[in-house]
C-alpha positions as CSV (number, residue, x, y, z in Angstrom):
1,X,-90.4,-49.3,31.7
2,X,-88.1,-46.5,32.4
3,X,-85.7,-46.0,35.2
4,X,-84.8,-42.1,36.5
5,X,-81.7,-41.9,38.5
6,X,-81.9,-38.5,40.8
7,X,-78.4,-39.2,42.5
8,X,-75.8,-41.4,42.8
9,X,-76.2,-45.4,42.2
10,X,-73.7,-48.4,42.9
11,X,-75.0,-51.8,40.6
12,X,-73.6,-55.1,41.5
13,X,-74.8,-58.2,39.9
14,X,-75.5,-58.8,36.0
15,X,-78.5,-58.4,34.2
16,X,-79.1,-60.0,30.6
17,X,-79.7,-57.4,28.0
18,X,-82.5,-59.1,25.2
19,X,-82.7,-57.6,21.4
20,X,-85.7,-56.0,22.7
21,X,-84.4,-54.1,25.1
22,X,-81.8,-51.8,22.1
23,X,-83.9,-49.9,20.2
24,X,-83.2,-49.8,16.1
25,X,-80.6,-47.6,15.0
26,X,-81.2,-45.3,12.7
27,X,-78.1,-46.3,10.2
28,X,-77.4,-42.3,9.0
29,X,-76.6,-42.3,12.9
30,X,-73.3,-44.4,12.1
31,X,-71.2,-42.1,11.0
32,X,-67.8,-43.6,12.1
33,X,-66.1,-46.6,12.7
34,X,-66.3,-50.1,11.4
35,X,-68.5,-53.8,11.8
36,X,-66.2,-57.1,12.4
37,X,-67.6,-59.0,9.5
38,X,-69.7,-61.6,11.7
39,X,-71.6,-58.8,12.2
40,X,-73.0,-57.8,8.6
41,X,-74.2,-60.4,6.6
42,X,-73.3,-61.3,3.4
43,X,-76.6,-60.7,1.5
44,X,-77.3,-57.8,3.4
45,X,-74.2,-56.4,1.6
46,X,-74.7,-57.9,-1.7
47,X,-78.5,-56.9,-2.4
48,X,-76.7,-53.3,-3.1
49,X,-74.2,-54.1,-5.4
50,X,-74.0,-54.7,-9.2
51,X,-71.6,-55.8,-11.9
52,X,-72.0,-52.9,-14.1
53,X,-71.2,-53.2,-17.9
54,X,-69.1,-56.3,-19.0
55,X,-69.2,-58.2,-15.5
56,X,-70.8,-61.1,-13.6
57,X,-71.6,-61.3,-10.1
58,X,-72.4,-64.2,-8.5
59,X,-72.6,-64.4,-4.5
60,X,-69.5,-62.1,-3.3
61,X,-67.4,-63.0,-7.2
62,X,-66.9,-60.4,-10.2
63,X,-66.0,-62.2,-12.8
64,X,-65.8,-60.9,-16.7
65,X,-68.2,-61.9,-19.4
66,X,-66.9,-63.9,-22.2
67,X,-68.2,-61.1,-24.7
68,X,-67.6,-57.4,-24.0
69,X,-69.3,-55.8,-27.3
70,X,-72.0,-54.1,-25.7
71,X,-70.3,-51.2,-24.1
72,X,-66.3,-51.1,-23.6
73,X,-65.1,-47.4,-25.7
74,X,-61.6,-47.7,-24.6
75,X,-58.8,-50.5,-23.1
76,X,-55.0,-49.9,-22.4
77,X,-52.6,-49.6,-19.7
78,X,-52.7,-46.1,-19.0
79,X,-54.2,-42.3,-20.4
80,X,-51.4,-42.2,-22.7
81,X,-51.6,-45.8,-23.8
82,X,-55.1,-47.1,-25.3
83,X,-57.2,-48.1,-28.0
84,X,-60.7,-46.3,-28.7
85,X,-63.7,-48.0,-29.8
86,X,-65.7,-45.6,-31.9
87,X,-69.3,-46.8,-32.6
88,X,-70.7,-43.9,-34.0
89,X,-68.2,-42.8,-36.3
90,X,-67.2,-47.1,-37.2
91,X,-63.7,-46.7,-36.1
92,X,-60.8,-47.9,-33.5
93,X,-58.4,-45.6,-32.6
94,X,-55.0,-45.7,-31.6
95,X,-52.8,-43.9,-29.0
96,X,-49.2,-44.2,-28.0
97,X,-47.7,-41.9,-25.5
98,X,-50.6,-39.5,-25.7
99,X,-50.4,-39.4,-29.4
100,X,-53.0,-40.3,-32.0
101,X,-50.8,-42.6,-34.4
102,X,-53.2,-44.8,-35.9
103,X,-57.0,-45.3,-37.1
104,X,-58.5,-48.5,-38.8
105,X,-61.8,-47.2,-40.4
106,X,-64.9,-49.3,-41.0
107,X,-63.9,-49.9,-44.9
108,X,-60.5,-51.3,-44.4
109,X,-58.6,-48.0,-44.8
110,X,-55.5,-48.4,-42.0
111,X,-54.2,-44.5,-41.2
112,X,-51.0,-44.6,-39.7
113,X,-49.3,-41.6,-38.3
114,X,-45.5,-42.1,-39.2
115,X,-44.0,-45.2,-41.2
116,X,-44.9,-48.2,-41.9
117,X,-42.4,-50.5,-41.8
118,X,-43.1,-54.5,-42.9
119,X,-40.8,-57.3,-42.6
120,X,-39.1,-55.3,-39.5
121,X,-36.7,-57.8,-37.7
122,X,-37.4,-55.7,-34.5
123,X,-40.0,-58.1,-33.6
């Protein structure tokens, strides 16, 4: 049913409004703003995410695998401070303030940019 209003109109009273009566929302027609939580279900957000490479997800928790061989390349604290994982040359990598400074190769060799100093008593 639809309701044309030609001129003014003054309501009093209440009216109950069913989900029928609000048509679906096209959701590329929310462009702004945000939901209060009760009103976005769980699953409905978690049916679109993943864990990626190296994580679990279980209901709303990540959590890390137990084994990460099958795809981390590189792991440090920072650009400048990291180890590489090189599979297809059989190599790890070593960087220390943006430097290369060491490579362990896939026969044992150890390459080590500057000395190599054993029984050090700085550690």
């Amino acid at each position: 049913m639809a309701i044309k209003i030609l001129g003014d109109l003054d309501v009093t009273g209440s009216m109950n409004i069913t989900a029928s009566d609000v048509p679906n929302l096209d959701t590329a027609k929310i462009t702004t703003g945000t939901f209060a939580d009760a009103r976005v279900s769980s699953s409905s957000v978690l049916q679109h995410v993943s864990a990626g490479s190296g994580l679990d997800l279980t209901g709303g928790s990540f959590s890390v695998e137990e084994d990460l061989r099958d795809g981390i390349t590189h792991i440090g604290v920072s650009t400048s401070n990291y180890i590489t994982f090189d599979n297809g040359n059989n190599r790890i990598d070593f960087y220390a303030g943006g430097v290369h400074v060491g490579r362990l190769e896939e026969d044992g060799d150890l390459h080590i940019k500057g000395d190599v100093i054993a029984f050090s008593s700085t550690l």
